[in-house]
N, C-alpha and C positions, 0 to 999 in steps of 0.2 A: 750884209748880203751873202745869204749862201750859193754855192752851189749847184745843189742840186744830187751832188755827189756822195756818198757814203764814205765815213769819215774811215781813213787809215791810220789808225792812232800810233800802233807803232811798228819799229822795225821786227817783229819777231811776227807782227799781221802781212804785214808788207811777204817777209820769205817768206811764209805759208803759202798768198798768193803765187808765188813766183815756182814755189817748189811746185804747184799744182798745176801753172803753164807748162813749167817743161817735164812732166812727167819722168823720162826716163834721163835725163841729163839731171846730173849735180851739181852744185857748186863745191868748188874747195875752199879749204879756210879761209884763204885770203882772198878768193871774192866774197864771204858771204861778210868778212871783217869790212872789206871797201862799201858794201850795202848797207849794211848797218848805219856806218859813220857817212857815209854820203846821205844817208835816210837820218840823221842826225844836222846835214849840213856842215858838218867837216871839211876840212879843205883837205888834196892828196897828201899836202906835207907834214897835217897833222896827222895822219891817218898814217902816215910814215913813220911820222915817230914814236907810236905809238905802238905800231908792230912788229918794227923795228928790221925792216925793207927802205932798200932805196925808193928816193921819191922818184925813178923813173919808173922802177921796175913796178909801183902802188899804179902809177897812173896808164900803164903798159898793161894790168889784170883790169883797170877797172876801164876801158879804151875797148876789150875784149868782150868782161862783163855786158857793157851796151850794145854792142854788136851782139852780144847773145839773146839777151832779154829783147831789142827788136828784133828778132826773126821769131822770137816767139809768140811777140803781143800782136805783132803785124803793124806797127807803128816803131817810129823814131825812139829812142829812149836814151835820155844824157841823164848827166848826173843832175842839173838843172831841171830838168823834167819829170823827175823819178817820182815825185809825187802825186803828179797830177797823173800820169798814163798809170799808177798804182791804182786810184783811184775811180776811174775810169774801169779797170779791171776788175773789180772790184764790184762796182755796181754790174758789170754785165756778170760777173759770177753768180749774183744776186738775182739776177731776174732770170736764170737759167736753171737756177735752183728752184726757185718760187716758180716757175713752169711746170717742174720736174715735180716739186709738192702738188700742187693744182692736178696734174694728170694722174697721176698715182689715187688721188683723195676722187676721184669722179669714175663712176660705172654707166655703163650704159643706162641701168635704169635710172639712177640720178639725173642723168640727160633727159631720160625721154618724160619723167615725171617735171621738170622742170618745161620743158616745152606745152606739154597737156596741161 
């Protein structure tokens, strides 16, 4: 059973979306390293070891990380949830684009020749 959803395959899909929520805010290394590996399914203490940060201080960027990404999305965002509010993103990105294409592609006379 799908979805419904458009599929976010991976973590470098995911930040693109995310960079394109927050326009003028960045992330720094080690939230975009905690997004990745949490978009991976990671746990904070592998993700610690890996970068070689304490595991408080991983779970203290990525505790912030979420707090950042929901004031952006307008919704909750944990690391548990990261995939689904991504995708969700995702799809409305999608249908706001494909709006944006649809209006752009249509003139008045296209209009008025399609009603006559």
């Amino acid at each position: 059973m799908t979805s419904g959803l458009p599929p976010v395959a991976s973590p470098e899909e995911a930040l693109a979306i995310v960079e394109r929520t927050l326009r003028e805010e960045h992330l720094n290394k080690l939230q975009v390293m905690v997004f990745r590996q949490a978009w991976e399914e990671q746990s904070y203490y592998a993700i610690a070891k890996t970068s070689g940060y304490e595991v408080g201080y991983v779970k203290q960027t990525g505790s912030h990380l979420w707090q950042l990404l929901s004031q952006a999305f307008g919704e909750k965002v944990t690391k548990s949830n990261l995939h689904l509010v991504l995708k969700r993103k995702a799809k409305e990105l999608d249908n706001k684009s494909s709006a944006i294409r649809i209006s752009n592609n249509s003139s008045p006379i296209d209009e008025f020749q399609c009603i006559g």
